[in-house]
matplotlib code that plots the C-alpha trace (Angstrom):
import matplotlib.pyplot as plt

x = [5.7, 7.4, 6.5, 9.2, 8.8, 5.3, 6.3, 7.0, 3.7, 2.0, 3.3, 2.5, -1.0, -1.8, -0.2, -2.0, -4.8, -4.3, -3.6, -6.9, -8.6, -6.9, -8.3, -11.8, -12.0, -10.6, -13.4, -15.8, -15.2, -15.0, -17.9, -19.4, -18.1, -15.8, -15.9, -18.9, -21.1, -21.0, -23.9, -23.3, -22.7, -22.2, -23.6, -26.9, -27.7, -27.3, -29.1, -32.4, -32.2, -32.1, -34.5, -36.6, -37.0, -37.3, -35.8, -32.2]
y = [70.6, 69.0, 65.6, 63.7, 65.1, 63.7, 60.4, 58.9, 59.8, 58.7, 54.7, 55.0, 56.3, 53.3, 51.0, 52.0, 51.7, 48.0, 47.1, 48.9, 46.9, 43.2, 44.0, 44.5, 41.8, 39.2, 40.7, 40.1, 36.5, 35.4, 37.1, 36.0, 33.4, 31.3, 27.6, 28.2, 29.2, 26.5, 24.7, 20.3, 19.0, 14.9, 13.0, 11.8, 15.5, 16.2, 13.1, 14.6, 17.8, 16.5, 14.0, 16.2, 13.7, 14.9, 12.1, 12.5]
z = [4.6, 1.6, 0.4, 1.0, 4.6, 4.8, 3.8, 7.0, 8.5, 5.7, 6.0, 9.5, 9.3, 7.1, 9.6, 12.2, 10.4, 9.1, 12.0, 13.6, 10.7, 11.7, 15.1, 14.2, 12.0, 14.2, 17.2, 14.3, 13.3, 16.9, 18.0, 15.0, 13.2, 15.4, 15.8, 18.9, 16.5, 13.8, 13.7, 14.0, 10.7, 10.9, 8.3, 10.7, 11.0, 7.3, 6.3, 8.5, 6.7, 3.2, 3.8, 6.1, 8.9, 12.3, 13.7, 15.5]

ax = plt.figure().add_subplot(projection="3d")
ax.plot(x, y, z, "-o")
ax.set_aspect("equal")
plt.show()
């Protein structure tokens, strides 16, 4: 097979695989970093954790 024959399978192996790679990273941030995972974060629950008060 010559190179330039090649070519076109070589663009679309890397697609596929970019786009295989988009996939799995999007499964990955909502599995584990999506907004249901955030911990709260207002400034009453900040102020308790700097100030190492328990009360909430």
């Amino acid at each position: 097979m010559t190179p330039a024959a090649r070519r076109p399978h070589f663009w679309r192996d890397i697609s596929i695989l970019l786009v295989a790679k988009l996939v799995m990273l999007t499964c990955l941030y909502f599995l584990f970093f999506g907004p249901s995972h955030r911990p709260l974060a207002d400034s009453a629950a900040v102020s308790a954790q700097i100030l190492g008060s328990n009360q909430r």
